[in-house]
DRENDO-1510 file (C-alpha; in Angstrom, 1 decimal, always signed):
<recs>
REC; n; res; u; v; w
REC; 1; UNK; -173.4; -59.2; -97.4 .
REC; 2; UNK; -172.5; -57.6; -94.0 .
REC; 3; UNK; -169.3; -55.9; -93.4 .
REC; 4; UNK; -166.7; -56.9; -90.6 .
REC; 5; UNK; -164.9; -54.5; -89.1 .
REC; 6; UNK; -161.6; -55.0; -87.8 .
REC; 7; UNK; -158.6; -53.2; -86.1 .
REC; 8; UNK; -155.1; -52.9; -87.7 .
REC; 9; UNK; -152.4; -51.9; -85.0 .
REC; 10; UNK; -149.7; -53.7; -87.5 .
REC; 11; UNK; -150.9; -51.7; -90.8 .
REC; 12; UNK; -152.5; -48.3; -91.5 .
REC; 13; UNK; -156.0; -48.1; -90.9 .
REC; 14; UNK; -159.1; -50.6; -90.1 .
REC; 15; UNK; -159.6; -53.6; -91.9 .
REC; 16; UNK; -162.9; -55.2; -93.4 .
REC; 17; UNK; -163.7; -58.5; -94.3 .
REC; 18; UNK; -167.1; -59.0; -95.8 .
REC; 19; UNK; -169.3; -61.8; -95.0 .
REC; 20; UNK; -171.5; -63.6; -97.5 .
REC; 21; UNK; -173.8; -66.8; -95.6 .
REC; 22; UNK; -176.3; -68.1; -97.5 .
REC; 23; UNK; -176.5; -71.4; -99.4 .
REC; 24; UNK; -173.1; -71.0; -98.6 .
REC; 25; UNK; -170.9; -69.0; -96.1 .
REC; 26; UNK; -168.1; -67.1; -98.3 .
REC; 27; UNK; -165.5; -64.4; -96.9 .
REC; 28; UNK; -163.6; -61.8; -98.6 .
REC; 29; UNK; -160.5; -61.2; -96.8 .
REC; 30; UNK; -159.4; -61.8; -93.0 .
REC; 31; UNK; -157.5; -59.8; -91.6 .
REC; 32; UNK; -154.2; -60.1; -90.3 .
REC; 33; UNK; -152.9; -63.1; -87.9 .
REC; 34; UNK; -152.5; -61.3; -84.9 .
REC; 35; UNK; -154.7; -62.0; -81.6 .
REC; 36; UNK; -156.6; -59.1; -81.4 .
REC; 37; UNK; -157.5; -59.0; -85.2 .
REC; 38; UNK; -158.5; -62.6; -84.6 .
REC; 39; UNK; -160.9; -62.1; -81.3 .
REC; 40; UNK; -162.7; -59.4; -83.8 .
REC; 41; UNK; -163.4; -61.5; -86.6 .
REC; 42; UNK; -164.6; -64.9; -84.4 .
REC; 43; UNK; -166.9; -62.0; -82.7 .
REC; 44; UNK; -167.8; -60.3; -85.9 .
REC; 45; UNK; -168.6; -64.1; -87.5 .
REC; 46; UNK; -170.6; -65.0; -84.6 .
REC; 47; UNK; -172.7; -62.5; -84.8 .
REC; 48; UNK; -174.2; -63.9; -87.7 .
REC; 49; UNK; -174.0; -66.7; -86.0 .
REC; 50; UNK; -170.9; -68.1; -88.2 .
REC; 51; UNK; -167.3; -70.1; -86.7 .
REC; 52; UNK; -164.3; -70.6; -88.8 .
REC; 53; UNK; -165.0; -74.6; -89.4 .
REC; 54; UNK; -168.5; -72.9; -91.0 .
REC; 55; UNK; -166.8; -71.4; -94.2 .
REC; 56; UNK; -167.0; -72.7; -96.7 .
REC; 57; UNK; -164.7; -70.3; -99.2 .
REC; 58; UNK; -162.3; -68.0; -98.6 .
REC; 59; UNK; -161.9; -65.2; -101.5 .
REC; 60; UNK; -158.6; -63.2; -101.1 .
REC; 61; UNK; -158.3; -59.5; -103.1 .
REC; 62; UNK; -154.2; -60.3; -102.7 .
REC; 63; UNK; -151.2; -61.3; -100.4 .
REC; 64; UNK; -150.4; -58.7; -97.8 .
REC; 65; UNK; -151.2; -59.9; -94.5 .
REC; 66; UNK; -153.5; -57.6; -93.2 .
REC; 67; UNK; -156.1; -59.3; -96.0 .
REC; 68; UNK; -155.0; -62.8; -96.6 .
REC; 69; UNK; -153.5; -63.5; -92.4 .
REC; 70; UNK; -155.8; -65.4; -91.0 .
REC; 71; UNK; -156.7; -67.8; -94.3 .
REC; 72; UNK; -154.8; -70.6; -93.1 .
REC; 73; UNK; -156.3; -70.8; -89.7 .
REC; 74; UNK; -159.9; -70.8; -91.3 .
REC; 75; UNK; -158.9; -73.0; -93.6 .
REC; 76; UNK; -158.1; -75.4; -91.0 .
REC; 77; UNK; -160.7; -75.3; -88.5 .
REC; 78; UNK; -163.1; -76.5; -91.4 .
REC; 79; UNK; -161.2; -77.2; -94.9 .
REC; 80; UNK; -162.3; -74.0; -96.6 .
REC; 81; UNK; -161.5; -73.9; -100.7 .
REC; 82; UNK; -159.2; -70.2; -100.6 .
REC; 83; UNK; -159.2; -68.5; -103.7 .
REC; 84; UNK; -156.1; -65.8; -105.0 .
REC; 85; UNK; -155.0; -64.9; -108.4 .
REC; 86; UNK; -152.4; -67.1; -109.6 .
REC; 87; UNK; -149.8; -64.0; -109.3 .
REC; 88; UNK; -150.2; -63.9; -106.0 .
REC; 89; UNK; -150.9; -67.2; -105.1 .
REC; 90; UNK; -147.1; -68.4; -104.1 .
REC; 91; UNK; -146.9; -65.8; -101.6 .
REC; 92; UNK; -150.0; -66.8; -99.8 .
REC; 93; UNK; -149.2; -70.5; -99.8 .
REC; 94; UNK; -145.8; -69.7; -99.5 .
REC; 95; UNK; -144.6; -72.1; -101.9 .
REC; 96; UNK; -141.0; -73.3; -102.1 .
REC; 97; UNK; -138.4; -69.8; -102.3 .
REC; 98; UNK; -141.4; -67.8; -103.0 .
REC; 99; UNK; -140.1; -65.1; -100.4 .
REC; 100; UNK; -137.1; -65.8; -100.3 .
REC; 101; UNK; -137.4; -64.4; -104.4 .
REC; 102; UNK; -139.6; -61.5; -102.7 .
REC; 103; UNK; -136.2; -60.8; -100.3 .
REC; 104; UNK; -133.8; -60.9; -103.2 .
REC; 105; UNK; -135.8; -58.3; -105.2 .
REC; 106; UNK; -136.0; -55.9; -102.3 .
REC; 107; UNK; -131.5; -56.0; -101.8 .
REC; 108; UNK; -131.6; -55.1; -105.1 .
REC; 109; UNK; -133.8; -52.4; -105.1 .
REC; 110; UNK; -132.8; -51.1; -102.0 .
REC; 111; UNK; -129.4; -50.2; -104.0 .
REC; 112; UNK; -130.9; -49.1; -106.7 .
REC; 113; UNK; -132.7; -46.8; -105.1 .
REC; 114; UNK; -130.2; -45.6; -103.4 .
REC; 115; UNK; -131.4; -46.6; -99.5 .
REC; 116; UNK; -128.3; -45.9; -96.9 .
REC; 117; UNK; -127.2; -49.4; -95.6 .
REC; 118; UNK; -128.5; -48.5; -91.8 .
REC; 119; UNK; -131.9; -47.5; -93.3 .
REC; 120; UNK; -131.7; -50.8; -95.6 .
REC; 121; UNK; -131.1; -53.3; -92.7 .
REC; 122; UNK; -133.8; -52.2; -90.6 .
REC; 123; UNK; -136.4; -52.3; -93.3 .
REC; 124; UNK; -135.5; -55.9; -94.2 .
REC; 125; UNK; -135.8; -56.3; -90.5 .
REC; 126; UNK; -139.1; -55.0; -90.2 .
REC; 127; UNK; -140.3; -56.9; -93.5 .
REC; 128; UNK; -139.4; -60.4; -92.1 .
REC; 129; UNK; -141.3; -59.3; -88.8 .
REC; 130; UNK; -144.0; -58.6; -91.6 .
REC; 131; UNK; -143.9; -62.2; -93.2 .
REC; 132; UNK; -144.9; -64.0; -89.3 .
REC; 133; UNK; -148.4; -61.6; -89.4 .
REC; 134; UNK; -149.2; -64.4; -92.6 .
REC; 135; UNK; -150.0; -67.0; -90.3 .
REC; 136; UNK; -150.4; -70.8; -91.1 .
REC; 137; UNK; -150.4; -70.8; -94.8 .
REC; 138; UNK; -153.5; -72.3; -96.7 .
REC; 139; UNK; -153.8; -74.9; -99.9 .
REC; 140; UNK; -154.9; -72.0; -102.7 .
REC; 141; UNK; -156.9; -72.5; -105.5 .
REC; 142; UNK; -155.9; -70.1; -108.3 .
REC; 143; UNK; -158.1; -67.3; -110.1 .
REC; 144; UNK; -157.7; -65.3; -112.9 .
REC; 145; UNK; -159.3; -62.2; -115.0 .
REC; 146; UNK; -162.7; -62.9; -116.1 .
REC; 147; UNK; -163.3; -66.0; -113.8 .
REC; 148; UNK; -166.8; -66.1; -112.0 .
REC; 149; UNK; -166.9; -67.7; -108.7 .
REC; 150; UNK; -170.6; -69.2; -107.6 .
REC; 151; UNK; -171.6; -70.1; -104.6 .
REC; 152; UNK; -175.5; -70.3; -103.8 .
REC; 153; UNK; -176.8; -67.6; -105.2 .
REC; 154; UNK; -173.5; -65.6; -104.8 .
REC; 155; UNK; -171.5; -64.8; -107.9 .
REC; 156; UNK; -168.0; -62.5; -108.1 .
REC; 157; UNK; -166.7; -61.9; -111.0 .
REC; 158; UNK; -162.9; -61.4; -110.8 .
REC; 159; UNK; -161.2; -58.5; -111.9 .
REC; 160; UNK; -157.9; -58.7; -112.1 .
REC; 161; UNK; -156.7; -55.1; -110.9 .
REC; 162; UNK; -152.7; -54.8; -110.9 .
REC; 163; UNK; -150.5; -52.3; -109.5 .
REC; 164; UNK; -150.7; -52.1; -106.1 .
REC; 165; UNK; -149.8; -56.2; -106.2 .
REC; 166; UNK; -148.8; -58.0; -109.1 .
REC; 167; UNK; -152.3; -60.3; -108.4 .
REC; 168; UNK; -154.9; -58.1; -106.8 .
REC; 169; UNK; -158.0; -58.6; -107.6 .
REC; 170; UNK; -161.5; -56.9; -106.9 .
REC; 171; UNK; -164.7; -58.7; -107.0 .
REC; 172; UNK; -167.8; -57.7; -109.3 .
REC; 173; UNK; -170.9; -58.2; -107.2 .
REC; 174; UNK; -173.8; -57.1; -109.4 .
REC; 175; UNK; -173.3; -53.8; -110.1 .
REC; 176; UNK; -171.2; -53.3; -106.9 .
REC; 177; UNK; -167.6; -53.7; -106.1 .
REC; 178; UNK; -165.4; -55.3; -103.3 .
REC; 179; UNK; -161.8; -53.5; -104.3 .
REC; 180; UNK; -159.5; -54.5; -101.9 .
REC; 181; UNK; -156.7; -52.1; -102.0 .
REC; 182; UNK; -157.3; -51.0; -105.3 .
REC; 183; UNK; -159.8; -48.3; -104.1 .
REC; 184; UNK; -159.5; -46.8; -100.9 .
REC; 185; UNK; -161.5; -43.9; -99.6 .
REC; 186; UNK; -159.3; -41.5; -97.9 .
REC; 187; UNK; -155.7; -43.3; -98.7 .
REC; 188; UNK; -154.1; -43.8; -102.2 .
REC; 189; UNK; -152.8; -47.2; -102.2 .
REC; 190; UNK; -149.4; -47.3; -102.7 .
REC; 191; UNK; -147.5; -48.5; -106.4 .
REC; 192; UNK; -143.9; -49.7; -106.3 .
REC; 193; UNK; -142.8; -50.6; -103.1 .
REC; 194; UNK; -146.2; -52.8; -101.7 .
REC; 195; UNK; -145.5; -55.3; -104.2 .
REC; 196; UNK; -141.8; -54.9; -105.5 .
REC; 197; UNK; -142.4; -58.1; -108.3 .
REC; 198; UNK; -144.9; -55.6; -110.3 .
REC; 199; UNK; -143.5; -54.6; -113.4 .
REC; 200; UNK; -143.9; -50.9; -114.3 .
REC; 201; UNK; -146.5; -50.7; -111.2 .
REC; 202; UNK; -147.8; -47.2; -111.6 .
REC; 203; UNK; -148.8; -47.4; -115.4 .
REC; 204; UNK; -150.6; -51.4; -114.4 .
REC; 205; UNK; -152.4; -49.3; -111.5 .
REC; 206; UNK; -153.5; -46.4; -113.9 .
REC; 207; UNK; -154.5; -49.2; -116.1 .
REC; 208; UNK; -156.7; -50.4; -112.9 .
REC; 209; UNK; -158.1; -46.8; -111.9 .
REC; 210; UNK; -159.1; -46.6; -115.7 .
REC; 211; UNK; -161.3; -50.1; -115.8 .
REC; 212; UNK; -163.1; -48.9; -112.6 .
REC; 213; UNK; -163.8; -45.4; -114.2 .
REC; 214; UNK; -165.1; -47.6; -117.0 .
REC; 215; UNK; -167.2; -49.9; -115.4 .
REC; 216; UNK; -169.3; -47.7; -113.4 .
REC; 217; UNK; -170.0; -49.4; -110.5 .
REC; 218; UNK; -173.0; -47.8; -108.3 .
REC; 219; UNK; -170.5; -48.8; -105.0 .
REC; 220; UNK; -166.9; -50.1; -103.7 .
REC; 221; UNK; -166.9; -51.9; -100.5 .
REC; 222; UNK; -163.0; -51.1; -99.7 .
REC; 223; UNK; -160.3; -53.4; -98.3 .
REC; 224; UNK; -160.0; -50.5; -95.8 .
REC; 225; UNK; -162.8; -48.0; -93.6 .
REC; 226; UNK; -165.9; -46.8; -94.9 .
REC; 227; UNK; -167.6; -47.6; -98.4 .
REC; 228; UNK; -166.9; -45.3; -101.7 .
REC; 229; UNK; -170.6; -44.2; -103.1 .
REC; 230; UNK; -169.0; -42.9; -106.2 .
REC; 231; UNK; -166.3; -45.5; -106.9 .
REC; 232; UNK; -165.6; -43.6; -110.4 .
REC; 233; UNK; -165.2; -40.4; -108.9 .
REC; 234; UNK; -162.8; -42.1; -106.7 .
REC; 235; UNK; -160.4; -43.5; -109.2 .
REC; 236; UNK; -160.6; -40.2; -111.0 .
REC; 237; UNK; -159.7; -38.5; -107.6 .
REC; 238; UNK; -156.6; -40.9; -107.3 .
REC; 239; UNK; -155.3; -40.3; -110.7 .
REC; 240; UNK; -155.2; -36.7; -110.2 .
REC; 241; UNK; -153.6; -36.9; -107.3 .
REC; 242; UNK; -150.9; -39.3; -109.1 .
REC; 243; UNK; -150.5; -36.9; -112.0 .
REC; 244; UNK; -149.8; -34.3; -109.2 .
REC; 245; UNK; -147.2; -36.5; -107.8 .
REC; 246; UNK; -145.4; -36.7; -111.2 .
REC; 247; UNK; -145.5; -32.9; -111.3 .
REC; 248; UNK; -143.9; -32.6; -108.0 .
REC; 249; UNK; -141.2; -35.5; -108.9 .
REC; 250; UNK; -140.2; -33.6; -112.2 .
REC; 251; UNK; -140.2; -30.2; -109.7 .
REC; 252; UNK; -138.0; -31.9; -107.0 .
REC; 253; UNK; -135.7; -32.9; -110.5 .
REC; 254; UNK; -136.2; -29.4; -111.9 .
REC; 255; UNK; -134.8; -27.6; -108.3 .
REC; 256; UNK; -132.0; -29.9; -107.1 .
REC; 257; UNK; -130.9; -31.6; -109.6 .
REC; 258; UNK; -130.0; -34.6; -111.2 .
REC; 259; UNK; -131.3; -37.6; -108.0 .
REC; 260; UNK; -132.1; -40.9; -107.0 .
REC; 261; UNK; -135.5; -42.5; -106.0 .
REC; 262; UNK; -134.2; -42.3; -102.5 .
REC; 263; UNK; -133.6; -38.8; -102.3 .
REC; 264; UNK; -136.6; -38.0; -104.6 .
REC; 265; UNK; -138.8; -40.0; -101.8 .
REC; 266; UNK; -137.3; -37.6; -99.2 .
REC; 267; UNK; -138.5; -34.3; -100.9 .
REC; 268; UNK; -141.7; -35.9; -101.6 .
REC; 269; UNK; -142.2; -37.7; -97.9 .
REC; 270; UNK; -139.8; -36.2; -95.7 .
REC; 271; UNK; -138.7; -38.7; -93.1 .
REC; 272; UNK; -140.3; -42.2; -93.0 .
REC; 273; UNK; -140.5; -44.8; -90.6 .
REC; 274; UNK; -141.3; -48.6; -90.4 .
REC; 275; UNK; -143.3; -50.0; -93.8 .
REC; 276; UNK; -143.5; -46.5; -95.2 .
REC; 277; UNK; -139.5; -46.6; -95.2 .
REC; 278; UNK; -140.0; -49.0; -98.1 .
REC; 279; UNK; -143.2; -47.2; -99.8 .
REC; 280; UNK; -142.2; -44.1; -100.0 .
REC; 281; UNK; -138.8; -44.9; -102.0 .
REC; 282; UNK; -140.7; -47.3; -104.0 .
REC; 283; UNK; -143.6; -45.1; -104.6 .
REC; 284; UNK; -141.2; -42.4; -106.0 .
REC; 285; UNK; -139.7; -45.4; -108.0 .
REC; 286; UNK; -142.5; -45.9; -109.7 .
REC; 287; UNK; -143.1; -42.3; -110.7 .
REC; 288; UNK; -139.2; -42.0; -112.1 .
REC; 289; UNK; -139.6; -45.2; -114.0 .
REC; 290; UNK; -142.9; -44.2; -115.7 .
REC; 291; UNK; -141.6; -40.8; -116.2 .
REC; 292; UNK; -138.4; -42.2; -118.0 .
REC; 293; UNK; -140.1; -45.1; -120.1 .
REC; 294; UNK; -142.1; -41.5; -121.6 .
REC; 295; UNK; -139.1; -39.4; -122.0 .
REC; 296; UNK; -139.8; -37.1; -119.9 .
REC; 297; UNK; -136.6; -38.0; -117.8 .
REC; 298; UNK; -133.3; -39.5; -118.4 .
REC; 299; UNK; -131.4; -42.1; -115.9 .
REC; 300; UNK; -127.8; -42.6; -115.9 .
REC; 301; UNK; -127.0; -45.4; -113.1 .
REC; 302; UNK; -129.3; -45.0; -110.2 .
REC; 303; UNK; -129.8; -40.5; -111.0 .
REC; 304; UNK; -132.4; -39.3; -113.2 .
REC; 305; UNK; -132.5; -36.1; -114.7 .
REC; 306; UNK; -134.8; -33.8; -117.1 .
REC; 307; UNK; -134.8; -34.4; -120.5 .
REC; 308; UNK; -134.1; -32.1; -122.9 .
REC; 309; UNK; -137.5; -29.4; -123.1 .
REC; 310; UNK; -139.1; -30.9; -119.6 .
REC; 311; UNK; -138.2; -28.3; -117.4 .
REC; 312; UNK; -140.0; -25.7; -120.3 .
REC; 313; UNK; -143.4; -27.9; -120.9 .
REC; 314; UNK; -143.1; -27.9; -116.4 .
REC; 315; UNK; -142.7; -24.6; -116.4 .
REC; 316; UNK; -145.9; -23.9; -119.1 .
REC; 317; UNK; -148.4; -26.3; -116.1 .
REC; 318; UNK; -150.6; -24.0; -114.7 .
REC; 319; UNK; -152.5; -27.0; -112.7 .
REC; 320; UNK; -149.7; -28.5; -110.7 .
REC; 321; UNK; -150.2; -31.9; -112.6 .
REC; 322; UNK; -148.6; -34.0; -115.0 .
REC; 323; UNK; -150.4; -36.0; -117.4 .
REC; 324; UNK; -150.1; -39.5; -117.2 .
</recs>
């Protein structure tokens, strides 16, 4: 396997796509469909002596465009098979009112949560920009949980790992692991407003962090910078750090009050500005819904509050974290 590195100006932080060329020539991921991140991965693939119309598969962890941009154009230049989970598969051969569903989801969100108009319209704006980095879109060949994929003497087993989108996946590789955006090494991938179709997004992605504690892989090769040595440690580390976000959401409650995810996001980010205008909001979304479905707060309308006896049991942590 040899890693390809690859600029992001569009998104946060580099890109990799991994290349696999033996009996057959596989890639996990692309990069997004912008020139530059183009140039680097026709250089990156040449080095190994490699051209688009030489792949043969295409394995995609999920949708976003900085992973699954440039499928369509690979596909082309030499008919390779692409391979998503089904969840995710509409979006990346944007099928028939597949975004348009995607678009309808984030108006009424954006209400919910409680987003100003101004702040609403320019997010919308910057998310259609978004939906151009995709590129030409490929024919997909669906995946789920539990599926192996062979090719030579290559074999991924798919996990499907929910939560920051509704189908990512990360490949099994032996006892290593290509995670995508499921495991990052100095990020936390965000829950709630990556993928606004996930249902209860932040328990699905605990649910995730808890099958890669579980599995005890020896590495992760991330969707993003440098490889994870101790890919349970990770997860643990990210869990910790949600269950200290929790804390903080029930202490921004506790101080000022009955508030919406809007406001919530501002005590937790502060100002925000182009894609993290919708992850911040969506993130803290994600926190207030878990929080309610355990009790823990109440929601009248688009406001939550503290239960009855939160504010006491907050007031008893002594580690700044909430369980989850």
């Amino acid at each position: 396997m040899d890693r390809i590195t690859l600029g992001n100006t569009v998104f946060e932080g580099q890109n990799n796509a991994y290349l696999f060329d033996d009996e057959e020539t596989v890639l996990v991921d692309t990069g997004v469909a912008v020139p530059e991140a183009r140039e680097q991965l026709e250089a990156g693939l040449a080095n190994h002596g490699v051209g688009f119309a030489d792949v043969d598969a295409i394995v995609l962890t999920h949708y976003h465009a900085d992973h699954a941009g440039l499928a369509g154009e690979i596909q082309a230049a030499g008919d390779a098979t692409v391979y998503v989970h089904e969840a995710d598969a509409a979006l990346v051969a944007d099928r028939e009112g597949a975004w348009e569903d995607v678009e309808a989801t984030h108006r009424r969100l954006f209400e919910a949560w409680g987003m100003p108009d101004e702040d609403r319209e320019g997010l919308l704006d910057y998310l259609d920009h978004g939906t151009r980095l995709q590129g030409p879109s490929p024919t997909v060949e669906t995946v789920v949980d539990g599926d192996r994929l062979r090719f030579g003497d290559v074999e991924f087993e798919v996990l499907h790992t929910p939560g920051h989108t509704a189908g990512h996946v990360c490949l099994v590789c032996g006892e290593e692991l290509l995670s995508g955006d499921a495991l990052l090494p100095v990020y936390t991938p965000n829950v709630g407003g990556a993928d606004v179709r996930v249902d209860r997004p932040l328990e699905r992605y605990v649910e995730t962090l808890e099958t890669i504690t579980d599995r005890g892989f020896d590495r992760a090769w991330p969707g993003h910078r440098d490889p994870i040595d101790d890919p349970a440690g990770r997860a643990r580390d990210i869990l910790e750090h949600h269950e200290e976000r929790a804390y903080r959401v029930l202490s921004a409650l506790d101080e000022g009050g009955a508030a919406d995810a809007w406001t919530v996001s501002a005590q937790l980010f502060g100002d925000l500005e182009g894609i993290h205008v919708l992850h911040g909001p969506g993130e803290a979304y994600a926190h207030l819904g878990a929080l309610e479905r355990t009790g823990d707060i109440e929601r009248t309308g688009g406001e939550y509050r503290l239960a009855d006896g939160t504010a006491g049991r907050l007031a008893e942590r002594r580690d700044g974290r909430w369980p989850l």
